[in-house]
N, C-alpha and C positions, 0 to 999 in steps of 0.2 A: 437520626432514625434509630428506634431501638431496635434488635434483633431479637426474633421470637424463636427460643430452640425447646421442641420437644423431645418427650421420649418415653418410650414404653415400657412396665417393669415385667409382663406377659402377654402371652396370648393366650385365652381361654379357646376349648375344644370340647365339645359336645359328643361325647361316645356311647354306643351301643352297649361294649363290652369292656369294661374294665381291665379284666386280667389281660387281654389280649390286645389293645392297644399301650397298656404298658411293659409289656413284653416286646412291643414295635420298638417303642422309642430305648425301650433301655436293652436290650439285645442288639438288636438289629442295629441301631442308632446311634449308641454310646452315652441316652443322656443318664441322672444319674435323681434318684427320687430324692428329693428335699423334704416331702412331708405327703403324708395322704389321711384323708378322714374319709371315715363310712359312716352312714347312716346320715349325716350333716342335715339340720332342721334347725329350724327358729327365726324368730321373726325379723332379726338383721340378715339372716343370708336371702326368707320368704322376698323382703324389701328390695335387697340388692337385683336379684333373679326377678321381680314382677309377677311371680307367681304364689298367691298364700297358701300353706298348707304345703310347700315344695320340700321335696326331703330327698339326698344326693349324696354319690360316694365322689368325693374328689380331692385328687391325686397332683401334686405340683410336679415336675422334672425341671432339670437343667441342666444344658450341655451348648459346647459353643457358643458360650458368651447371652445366651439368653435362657427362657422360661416360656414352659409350658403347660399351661393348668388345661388338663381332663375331668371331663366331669361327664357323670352320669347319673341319670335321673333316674329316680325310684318311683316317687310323684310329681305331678305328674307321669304317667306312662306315656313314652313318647310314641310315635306314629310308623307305622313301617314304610317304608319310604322306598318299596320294593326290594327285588333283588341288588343284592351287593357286586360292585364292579370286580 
């Protein structure tokens, strides 16, 4: 019987505010930025995201043995989803 092992190289996260969640993870948190793009468009990220015309600032981190890609949308404008906890 073969044995099937996965594994993940991130987790992506959907943000409101850029400066301010990566000031969470990298302040408060200890991770440590690996890479970040502003403005990010075109038609392999439109593809990957499902959305055409999508255009996004996104931020890699890592800390603790893994990764965390933030991303926030420019285009689409996303939805207010109420007040914040």
């Amino acid at each position: 019987m073969a044995v099937f092992e996965a594994a993940f190289h991130h987790v992506g996260i959907s943000v409101r505010d850029m400066e301010e969640a990566v000031a969470f993870y990298r302040d408060a948190l200890g991770f440590s930025i690996v890479w970040a793009h502003k403005g990010r468009t075109g038609e392999p990220l439109q593809n990957v995201v499902g959305l055409p015309g999508a255009v996004m600032d996104i931020t890699m981190l890592e800390g603790y043995g893994m990764r965390v890609e933030l991303f926030q949308y420019h285009i689409p404008e996303g939805r207010d989803r109420g007040e914040r906890r």
